[in-house]
C-alpha positions as YAML, in Angstrom:
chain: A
units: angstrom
residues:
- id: 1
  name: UNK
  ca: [20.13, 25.74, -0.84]
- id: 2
  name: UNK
  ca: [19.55, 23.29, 2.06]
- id: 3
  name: UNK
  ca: [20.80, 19.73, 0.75]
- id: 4
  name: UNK
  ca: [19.19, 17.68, 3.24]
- id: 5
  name: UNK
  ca: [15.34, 19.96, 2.35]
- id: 6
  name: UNK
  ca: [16.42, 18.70, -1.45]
- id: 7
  name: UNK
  ca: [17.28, 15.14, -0.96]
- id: 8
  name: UNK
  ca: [13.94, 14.79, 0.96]
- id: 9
  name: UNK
  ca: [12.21, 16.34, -1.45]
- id: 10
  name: UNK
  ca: [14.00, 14.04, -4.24]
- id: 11
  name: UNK
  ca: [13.70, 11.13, -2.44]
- id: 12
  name: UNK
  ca: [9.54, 11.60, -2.68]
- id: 13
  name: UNK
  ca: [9.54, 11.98, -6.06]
- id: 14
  name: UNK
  ca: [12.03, 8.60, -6.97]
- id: 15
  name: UNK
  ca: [9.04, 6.49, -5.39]
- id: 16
  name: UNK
  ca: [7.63, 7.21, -8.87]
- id: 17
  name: UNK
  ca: [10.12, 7.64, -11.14]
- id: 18
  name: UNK
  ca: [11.78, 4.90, -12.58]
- id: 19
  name: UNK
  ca: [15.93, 4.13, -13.15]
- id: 20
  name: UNK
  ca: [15.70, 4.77, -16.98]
- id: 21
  name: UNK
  ca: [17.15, 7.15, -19.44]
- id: 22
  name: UNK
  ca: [14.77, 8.83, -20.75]
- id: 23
  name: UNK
  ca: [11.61, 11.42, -19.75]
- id: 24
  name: UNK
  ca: [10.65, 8.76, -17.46]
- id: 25
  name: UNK
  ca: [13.38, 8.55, -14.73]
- id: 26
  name: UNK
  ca: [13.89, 12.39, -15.26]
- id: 27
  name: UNK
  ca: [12.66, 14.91, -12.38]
- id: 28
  name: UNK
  ca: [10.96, 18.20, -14.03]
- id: 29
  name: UNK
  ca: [13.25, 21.12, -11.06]
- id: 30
  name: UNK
  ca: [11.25, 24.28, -10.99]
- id: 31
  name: UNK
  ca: [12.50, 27.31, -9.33]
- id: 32
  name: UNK
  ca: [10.38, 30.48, -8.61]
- id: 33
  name: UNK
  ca: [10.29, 32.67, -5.66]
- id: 34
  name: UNK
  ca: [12.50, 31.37, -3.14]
- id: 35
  name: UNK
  ca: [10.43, 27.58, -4.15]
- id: 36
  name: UNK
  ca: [12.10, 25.09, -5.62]
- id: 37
  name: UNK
  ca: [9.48, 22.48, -6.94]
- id: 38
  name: UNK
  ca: [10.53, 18.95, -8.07]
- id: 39
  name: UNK
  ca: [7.67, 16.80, -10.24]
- id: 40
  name: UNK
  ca: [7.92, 13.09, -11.54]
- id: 41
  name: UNK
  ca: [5.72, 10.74, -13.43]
- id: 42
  name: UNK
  ca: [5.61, 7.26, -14.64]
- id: 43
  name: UNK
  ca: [3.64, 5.59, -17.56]
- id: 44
  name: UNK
  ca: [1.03, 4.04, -15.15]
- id: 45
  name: UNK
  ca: [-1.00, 7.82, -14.80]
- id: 46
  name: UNK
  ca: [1.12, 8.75, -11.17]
- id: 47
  name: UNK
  ca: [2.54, 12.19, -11.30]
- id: 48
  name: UNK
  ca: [4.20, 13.59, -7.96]
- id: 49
  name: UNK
  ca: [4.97, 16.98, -7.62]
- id: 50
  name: UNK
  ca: [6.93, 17.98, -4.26]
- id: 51
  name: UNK
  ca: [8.12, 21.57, -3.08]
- id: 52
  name: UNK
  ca: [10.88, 22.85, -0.54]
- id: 53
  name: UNK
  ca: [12.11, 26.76, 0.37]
- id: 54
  name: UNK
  ca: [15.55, 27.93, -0.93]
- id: 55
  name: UNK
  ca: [17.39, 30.58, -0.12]
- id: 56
  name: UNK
  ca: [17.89, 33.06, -2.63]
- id: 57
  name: UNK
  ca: [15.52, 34.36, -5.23]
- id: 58
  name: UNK
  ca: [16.07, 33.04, -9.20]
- id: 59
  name: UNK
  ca: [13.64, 31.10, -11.83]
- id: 60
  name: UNK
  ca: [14.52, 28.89, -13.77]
- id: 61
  name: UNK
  ca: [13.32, 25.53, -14.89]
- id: 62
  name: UNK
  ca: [14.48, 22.19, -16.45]
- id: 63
  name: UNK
  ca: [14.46, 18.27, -16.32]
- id: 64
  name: UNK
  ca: [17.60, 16.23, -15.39]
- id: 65
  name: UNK
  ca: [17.80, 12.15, -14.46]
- id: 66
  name: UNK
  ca: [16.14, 11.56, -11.39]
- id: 67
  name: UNK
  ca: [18.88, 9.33, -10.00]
- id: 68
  name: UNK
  ca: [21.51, 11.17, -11.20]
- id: 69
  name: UNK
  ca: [20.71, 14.05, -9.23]
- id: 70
  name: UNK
  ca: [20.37, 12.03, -5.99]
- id: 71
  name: UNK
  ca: [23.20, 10.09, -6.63]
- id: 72
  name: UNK
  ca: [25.70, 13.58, -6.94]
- id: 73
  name: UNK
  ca: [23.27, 14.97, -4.02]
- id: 74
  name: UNK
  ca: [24.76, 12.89, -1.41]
- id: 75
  name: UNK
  ca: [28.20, 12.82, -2.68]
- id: 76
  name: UNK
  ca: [28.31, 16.30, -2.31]
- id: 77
  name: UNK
  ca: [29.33, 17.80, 1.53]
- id: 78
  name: UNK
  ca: [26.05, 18.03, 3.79]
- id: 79
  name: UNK
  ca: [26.91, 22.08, 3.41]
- id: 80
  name: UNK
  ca: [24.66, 23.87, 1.72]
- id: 81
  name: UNK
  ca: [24.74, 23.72, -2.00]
- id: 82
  name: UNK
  ca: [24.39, 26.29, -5.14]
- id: 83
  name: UNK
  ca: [22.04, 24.76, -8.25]
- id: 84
  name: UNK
  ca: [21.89, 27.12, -11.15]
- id: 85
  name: UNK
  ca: [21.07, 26.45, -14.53]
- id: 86
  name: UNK
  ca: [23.62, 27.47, -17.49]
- id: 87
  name: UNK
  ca: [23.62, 26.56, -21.70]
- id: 88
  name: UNK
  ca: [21.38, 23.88, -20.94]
- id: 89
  name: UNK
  ca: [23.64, 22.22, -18.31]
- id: 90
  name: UNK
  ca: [22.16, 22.29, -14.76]
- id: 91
  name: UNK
  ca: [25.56, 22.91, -12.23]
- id: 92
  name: UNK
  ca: [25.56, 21.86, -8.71]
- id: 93
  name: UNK
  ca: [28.18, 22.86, -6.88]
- id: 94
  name: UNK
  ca: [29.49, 22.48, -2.76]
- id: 95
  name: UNK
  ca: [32.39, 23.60, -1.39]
- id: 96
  name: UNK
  ca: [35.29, 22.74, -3.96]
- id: 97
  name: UNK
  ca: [33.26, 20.28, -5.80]
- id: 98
  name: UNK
  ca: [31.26, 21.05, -9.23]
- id: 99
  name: UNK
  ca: [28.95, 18.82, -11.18]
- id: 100
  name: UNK
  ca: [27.51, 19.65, -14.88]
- id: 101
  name: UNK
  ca: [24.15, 17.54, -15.42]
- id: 102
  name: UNK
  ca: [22.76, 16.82, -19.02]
- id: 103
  name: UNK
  ca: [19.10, 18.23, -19.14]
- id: 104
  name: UNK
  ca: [16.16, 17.24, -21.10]
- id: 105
  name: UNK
  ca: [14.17, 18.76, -23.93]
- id: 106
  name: UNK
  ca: [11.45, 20.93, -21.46]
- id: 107
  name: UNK
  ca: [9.15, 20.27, -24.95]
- id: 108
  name: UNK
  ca: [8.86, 16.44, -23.70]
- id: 109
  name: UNK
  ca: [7.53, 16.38, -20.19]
- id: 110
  name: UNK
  ca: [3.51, 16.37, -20.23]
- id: 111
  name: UNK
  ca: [1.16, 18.89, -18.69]
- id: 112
  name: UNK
  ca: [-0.04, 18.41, -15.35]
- id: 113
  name: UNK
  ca: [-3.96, 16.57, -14.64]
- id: 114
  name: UNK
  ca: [-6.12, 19.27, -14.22]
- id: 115
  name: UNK
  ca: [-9.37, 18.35, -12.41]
- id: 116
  name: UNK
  ca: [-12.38, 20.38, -13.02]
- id: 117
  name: UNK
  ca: [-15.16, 19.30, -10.68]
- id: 118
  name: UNK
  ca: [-13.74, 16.70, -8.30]
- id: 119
  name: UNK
  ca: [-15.52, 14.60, -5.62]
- id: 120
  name: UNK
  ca: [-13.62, 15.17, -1.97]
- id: 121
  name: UNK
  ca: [-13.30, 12.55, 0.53]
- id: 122
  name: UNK
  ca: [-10.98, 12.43, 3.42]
- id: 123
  name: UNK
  ca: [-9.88, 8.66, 4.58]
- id: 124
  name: UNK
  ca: [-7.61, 7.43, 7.54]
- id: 125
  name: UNK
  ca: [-4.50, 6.31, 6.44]
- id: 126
  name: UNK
  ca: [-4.49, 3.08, 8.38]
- id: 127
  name: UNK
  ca: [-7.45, 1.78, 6.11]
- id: 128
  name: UNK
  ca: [-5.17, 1.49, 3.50]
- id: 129
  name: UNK
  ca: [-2.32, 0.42, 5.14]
- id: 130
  name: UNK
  ca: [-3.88, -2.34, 7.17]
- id: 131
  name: UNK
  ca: [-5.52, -3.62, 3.83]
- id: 132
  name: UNK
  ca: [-2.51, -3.44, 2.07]
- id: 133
  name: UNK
  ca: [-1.25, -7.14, 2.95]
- id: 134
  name: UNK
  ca: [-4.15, -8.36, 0.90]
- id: 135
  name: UNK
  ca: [-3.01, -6.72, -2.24]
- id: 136
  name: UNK
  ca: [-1.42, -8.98, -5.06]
- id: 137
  name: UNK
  ca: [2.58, -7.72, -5.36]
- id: 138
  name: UNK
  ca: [2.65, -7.42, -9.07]
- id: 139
  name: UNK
  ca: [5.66, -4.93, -10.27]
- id: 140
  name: UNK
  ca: [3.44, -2.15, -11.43]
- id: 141
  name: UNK
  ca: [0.75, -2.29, -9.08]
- id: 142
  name: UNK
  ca: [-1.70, -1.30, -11.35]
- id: 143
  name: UNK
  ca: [-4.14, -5.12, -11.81]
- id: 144
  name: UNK
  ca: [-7.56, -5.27, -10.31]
- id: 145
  name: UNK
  ca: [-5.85, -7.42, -7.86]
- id: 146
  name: UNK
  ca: [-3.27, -5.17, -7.01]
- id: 147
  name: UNK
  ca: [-5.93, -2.19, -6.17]
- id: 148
  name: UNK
  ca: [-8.02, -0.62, -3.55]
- id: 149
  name: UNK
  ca: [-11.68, -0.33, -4.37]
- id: 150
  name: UNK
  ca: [-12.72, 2.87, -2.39]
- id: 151
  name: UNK
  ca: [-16.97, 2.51, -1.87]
- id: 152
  name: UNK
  ca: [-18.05, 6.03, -0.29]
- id: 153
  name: UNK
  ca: [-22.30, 5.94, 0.99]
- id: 154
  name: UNK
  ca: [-23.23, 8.16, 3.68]
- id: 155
  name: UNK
  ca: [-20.44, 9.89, 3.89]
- id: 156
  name: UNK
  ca: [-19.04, 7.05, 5.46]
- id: 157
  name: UNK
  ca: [-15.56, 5.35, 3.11]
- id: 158
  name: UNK
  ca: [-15.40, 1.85, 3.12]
- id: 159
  name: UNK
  ca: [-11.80, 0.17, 1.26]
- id: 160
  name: UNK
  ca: [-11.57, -3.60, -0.44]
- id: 161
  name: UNK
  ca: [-8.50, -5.05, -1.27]
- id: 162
  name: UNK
  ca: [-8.25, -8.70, -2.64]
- id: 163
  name: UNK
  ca: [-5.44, -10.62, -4.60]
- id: 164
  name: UNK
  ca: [-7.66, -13.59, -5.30]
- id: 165
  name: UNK
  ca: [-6.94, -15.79, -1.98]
- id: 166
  name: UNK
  ca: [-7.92, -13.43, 0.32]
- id: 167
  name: UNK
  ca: [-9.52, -10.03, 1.41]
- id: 168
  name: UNK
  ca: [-9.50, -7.40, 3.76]
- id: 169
  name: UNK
  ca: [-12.01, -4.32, 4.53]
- id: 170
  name: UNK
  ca: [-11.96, -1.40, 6.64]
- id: 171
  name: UNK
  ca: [-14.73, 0.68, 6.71]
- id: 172
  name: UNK
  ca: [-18.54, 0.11, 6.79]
- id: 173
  name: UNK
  ca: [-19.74, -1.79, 4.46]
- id: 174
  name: UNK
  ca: [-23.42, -1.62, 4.78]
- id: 175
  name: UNK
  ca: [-24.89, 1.84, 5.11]
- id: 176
  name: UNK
  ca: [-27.74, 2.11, 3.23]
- id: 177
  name: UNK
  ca: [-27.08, 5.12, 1.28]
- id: 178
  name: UNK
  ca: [-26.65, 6.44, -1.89]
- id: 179
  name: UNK
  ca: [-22.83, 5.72, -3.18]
- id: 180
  name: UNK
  ca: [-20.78, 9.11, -3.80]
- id: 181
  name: UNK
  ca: [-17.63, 7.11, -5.06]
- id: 182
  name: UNK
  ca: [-16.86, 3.94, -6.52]
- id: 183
  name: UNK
  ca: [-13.79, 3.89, -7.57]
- id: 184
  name: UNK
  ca: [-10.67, 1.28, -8.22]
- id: 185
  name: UNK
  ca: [-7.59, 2.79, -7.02]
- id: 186
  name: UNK
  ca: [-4.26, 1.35, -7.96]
- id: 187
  name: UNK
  ca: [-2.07, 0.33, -4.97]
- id: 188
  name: UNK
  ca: [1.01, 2.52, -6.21]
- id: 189
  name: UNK
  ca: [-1.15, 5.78, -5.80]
- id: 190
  name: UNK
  ca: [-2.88, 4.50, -2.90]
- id: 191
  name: UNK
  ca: [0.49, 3.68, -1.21]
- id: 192
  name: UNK
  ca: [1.87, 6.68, -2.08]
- id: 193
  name: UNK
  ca: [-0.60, 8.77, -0.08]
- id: 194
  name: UNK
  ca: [-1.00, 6.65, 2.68]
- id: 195
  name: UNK
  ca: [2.93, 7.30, 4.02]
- id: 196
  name: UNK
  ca: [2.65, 11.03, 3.57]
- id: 197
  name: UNK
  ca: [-0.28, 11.88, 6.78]
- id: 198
  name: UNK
  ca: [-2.33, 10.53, 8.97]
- id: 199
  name: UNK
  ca: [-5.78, 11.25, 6.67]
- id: 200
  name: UNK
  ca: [-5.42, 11.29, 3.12]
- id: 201
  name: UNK
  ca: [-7.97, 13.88, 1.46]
- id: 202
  name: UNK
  ca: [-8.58, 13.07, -1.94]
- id: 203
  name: UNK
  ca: [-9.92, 14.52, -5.03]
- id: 204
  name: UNK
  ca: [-11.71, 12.36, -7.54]
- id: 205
  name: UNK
  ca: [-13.03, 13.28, -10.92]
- id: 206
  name: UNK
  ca: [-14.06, 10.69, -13.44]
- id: 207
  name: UNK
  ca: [-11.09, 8.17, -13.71]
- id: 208
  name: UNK
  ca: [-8.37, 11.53, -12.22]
- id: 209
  name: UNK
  ca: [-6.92, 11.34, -9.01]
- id: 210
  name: UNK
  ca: [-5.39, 13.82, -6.80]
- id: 211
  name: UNK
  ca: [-4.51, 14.21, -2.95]
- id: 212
  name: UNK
  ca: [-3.02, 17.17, -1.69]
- id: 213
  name: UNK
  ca: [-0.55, 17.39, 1.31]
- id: 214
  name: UNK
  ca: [1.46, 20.68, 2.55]
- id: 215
  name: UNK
  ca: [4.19, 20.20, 0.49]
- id: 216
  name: UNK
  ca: [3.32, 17.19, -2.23]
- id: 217
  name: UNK
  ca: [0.70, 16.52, -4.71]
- id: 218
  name: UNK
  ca: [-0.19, 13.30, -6.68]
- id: 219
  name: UNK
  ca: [-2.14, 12.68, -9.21]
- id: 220
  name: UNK
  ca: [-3.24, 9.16, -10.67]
- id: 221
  name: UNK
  ca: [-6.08, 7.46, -12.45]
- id: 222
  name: UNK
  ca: [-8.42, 5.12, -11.55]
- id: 223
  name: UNK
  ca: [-8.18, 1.50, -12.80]
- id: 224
  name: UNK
  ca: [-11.07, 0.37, -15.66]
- id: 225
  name: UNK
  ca: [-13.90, -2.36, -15.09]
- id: 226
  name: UNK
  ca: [-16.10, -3.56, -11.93]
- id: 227
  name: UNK
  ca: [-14.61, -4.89, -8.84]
- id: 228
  name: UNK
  ca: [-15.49, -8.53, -7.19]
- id: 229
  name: UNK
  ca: [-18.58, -8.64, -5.36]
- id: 230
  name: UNK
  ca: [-17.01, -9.10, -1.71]
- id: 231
  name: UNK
  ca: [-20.85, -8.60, -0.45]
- id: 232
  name: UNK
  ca: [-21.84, -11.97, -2.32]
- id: 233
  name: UNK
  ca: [-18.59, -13.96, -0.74]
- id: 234
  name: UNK
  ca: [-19.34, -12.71, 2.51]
- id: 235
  name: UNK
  ca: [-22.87, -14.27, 2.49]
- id: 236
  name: UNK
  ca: [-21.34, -17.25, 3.94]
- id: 237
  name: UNK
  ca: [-22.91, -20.38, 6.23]
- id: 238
  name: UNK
  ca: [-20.61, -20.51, 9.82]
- id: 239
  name: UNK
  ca: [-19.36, -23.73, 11.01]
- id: 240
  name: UNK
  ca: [-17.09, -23.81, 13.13]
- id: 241
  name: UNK
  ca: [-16.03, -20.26, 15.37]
- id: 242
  name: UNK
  ca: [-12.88, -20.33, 17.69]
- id: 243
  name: UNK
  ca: [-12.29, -18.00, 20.17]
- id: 244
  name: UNK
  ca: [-8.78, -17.17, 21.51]
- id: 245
  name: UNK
  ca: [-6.04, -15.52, 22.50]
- id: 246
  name: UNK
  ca: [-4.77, -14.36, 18.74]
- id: 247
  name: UNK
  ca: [-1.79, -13.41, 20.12]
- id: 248
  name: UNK
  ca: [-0.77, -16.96, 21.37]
- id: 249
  name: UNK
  ca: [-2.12, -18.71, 17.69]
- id: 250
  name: UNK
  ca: [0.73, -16.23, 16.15]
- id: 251
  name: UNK
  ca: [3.08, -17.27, 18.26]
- id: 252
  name: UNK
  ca: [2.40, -21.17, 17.62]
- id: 253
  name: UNK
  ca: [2.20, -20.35, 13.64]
- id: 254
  name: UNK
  ca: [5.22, -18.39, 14.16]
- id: 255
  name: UNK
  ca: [7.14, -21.25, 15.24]
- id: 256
  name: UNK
  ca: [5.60, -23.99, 12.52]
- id: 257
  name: UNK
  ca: [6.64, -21.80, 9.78]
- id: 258
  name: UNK
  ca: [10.67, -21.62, 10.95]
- id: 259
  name: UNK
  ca: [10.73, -25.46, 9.96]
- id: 260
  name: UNK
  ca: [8.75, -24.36, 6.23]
- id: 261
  name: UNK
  ca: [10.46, -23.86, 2.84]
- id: 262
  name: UNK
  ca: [9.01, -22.60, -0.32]
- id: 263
  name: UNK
  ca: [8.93, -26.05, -1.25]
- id: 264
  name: UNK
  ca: [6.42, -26.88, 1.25]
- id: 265
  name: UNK
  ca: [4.52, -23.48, 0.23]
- id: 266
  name: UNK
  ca: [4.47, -22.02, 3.39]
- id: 267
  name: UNK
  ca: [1.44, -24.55, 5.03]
- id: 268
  name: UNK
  ca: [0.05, -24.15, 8.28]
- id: 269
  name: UNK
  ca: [-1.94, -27.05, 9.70]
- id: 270
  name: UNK
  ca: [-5.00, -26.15, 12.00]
- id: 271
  name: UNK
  ca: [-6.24, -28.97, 13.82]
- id: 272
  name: UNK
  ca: [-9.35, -27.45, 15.52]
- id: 273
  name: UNK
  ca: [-11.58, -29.85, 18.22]
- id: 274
  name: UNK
  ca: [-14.26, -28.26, 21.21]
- id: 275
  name: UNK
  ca: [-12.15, -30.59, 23.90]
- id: 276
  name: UNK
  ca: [-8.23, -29.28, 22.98]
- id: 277
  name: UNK
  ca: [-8.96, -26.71, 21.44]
- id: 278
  name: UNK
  ca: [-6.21, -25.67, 18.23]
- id: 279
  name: UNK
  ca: [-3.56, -28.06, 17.32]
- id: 280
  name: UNK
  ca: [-0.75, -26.04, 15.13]
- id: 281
  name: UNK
  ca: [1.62, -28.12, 13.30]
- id: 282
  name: UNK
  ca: [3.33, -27.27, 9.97]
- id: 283
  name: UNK
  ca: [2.31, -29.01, 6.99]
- id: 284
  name: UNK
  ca: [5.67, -29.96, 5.14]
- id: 285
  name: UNK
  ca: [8.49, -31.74, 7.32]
- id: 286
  name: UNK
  ca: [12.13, -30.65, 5.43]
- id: 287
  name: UNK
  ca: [13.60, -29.43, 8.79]
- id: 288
  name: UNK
  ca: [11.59, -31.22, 10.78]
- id: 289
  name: UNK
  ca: [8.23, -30.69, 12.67]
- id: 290
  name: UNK
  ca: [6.62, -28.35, 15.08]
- id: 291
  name: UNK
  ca: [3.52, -28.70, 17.62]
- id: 292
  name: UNK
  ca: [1.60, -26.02, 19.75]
- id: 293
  name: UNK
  ca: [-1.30, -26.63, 21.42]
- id: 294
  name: UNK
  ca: [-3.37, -22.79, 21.84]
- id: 295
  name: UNK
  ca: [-6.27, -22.51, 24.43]
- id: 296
  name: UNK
  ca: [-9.28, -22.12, 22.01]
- id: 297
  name: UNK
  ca: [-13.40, -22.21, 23.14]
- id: 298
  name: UNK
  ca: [-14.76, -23.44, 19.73]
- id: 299
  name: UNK
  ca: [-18.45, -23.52, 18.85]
- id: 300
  name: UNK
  ca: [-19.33, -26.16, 16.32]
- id: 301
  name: UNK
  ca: [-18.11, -28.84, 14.35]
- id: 302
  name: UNK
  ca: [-14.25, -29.71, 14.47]
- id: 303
  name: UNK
  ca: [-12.48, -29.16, 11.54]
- id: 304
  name: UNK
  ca: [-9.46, -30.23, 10.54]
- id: 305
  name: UNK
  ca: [-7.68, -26.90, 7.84]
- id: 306
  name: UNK
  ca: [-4.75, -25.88, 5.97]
- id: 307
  name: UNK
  ca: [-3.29, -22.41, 5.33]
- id: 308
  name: UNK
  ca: [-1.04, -20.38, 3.60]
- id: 309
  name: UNK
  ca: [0.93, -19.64, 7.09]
- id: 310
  name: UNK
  ca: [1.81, -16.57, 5.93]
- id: 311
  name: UNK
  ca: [-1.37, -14.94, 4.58]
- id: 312
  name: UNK
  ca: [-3.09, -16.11, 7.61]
- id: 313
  name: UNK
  ca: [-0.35, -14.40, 9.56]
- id: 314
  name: UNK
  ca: [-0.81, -11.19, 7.83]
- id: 315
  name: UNK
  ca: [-4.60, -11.10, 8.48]
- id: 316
  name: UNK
  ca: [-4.13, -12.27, 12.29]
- id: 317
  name: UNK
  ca: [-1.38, -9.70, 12.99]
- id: 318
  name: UNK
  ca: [-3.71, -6.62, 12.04]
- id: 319
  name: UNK
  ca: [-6.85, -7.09, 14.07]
- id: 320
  name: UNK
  ca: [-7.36, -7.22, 17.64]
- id: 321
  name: UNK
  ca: [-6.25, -10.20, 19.61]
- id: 322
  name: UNK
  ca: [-9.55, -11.20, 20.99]
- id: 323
  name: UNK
  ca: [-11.08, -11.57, 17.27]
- id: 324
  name: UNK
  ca: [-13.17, -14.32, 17.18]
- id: 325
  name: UNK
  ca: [-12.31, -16.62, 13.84]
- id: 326
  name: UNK
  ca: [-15.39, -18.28, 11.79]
- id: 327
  name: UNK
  ca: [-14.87, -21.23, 9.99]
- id: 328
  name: UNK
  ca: [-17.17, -22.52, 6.79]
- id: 329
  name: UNK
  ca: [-15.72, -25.70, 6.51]
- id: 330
  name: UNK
  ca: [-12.34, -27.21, 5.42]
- id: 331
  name: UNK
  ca: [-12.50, -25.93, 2.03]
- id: 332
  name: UNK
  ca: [-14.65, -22.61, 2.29]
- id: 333
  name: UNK
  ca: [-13.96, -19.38, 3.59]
- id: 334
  name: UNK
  ca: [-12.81, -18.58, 6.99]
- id: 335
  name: UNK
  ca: [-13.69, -14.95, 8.19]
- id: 336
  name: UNK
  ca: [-12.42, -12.58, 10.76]
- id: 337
  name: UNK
  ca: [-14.91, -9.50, 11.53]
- id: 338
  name: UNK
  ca: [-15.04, -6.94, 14.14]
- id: 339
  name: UNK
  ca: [-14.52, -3.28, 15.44]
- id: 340
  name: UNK
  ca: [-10.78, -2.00, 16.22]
- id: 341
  name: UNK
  ca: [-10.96, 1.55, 17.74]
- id: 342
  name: UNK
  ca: [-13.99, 2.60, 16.28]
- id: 343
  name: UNK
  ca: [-13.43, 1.24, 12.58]
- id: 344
  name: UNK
  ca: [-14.57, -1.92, 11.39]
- id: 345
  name: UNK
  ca: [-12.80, -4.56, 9.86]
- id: 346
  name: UNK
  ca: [-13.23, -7.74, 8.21]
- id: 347
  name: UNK
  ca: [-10.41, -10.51, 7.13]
- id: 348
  name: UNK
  ca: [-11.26, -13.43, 4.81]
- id: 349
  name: UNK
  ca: [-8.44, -16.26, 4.14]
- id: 350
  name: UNK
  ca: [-9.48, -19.02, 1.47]
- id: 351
  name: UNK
  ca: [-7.58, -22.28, 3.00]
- id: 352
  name: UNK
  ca: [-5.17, -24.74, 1.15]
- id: 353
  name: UNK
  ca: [-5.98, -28.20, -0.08]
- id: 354
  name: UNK
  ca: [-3.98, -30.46, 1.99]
- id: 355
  name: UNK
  ca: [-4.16, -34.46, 2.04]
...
């Protein structure tokens, strides 16, 4: 067998296994004409099942530790390797090097997610993972505010991600027709699929999940309950729109935020006027202070507004540079909206409260 096809292999299905003892962190090997398959699952619904070719014909099947396996994997030489399973020990050998690996009772691991009549819908990978900086990091990744919610209408997909201070959409989001999917996605699944291709084709059937690449499969589940209304926050009243050169503002936030601790909690100062235009400084002065003056045309009232510097760098660093800004005050939402190669976007930041 070809190590390096194995490790790769291995390494997919460790994204979803954990580093425990039991069932959990154990990797279900499956061997069967000249296919060996590997398949993982955690306790938050995400099963992953990879394959890779091997060389000689056998079948056989049984679970061993996940990171056991990868950890004698790469000891062993980058030669290929022999695998074979014997009295319930699973041997791997290379070269002059052997290793016995306990194996678990086959009677534990659970039956795959079999979907009868599934929904299909093919979405570009970049809608999730330009969304995904607006997705709360919780360790499981499986909260309403650490989800996607996937809207298809018109056979056009539309994706929502929120972690309470912020949002970000790709997609349409008004159509007009008649919703084929509404769905909340977990972000583990979502970010699973998203790394594997360039358009993710999934399969959804009540609250089952599947996508389907040439060699791997995952399945998840949907999370329970109704997501925000994003189509009542965005009904808001502009006050204040700046346009500029995006790619200068992250520059001058860029620079405020090397004199910011976690103290300070990361605060961005915007001072925004029609005759100079934006006026970044950082909010907290441990190491000291920082000023940039960025070319702006603004429209409207000036407005003096605090950030979190680094969610409004995440939402500024994934649309296009000449994205005009809108403004609803020093305490409402600001909103960034547009079209970026044919897909549109839209970025909402709630500022801080600053004295």
């Amino acid at each position: 067998m070809n190590k390096a096809s194995i490790l790769e292999s291995l390494d997919k299905v460790r994204k979803v296994t954990k580093n425990t003892d039991g069932i959990e962190g154990a990797v279900l090997l499956e061997a069967k004409n000249k296919i060996l398959s590997m398949t993982g699952f955690n306790r938050f619904g995400i099963t992953i099942k990879t394959w890779c070719d091997i060389y000689e014909e056998s079948e056989w099947s049984c679970a061993v530790n996940a990171l056991n396996l990868m950890m004698v994997l790469k000891q062993l030489p980058d030669d290929d390797i022999t695998i074979e399973l014997s009295k319930e020990q699973l041997i791997l050998s290379g070269n002059f090097s052997k290793v016995e690996l306990r194996t678990f009772d086959l009677s534990l691991w659970p039956d795959l997610p079999q979907l009868n009549s599934p929904v299909k819908v093919r979405i570009q990978s970049r809608m999730v993972l330009e969304t995904a900086h607006a997705t709360a990091k919780t360790g499981s990744g499986n909260s309403l505010n650490s989800s996607y919610h996937l809207v298809v209408a018109g056979g056009q997909s539309c994706i929502t991600t929120t972690d309470g201070f912020r949002f970000s959409i790709r997609g349409e989001t008004e159509n007009g027709g008649k919703k084929e999917v509404d769905a909340v996605i977990p972000s583990t699944f979502m970010g699973l699929t998203a790394t594997v291709a360039d358009d993710v084709d999934l399969e959804i059937d009540g609250d089952l999940l599947c996508a389907s690449f040439e060699n791997v499969t995952i399945w998840g589940k949907t999370f329970p309950g109704m997501y925000y209304n994003i189509d009542k926050i965005l009904n808001i009243n502009p006050k204040t729109t700046v346009s500029t050169d995006l790619d200068e503002l992250i520059n001058a936030i860029q620079l405020s935020m090397a004199l910011i601790n976690k103290k300070d909690e990361w605060r961005i100062l915007l001072d925004i006027s029609r005759e100079n235009g934006i006026l970044v400084r950082n909010a907290g002065k441990t190491y000291g202070e920082a000023k940039s003056r960025v070319p702006a045309k603004v429209d409207g009232e000036d407005l003096k507004i605090c950030f979190n510097g680094k969610f409004l760098l995440n939402a500024l660093q994934t649309v296009p540079s000449d994205s005009p800004i809108v403004f609803t005050g020093q305490t409402g939402l600001s909103v960034i909206r547009g079209v970026d190669n044919g897909l549109p976007f839209i970025e909402g930041i709630l500022p801080c409260r600053y004295a």
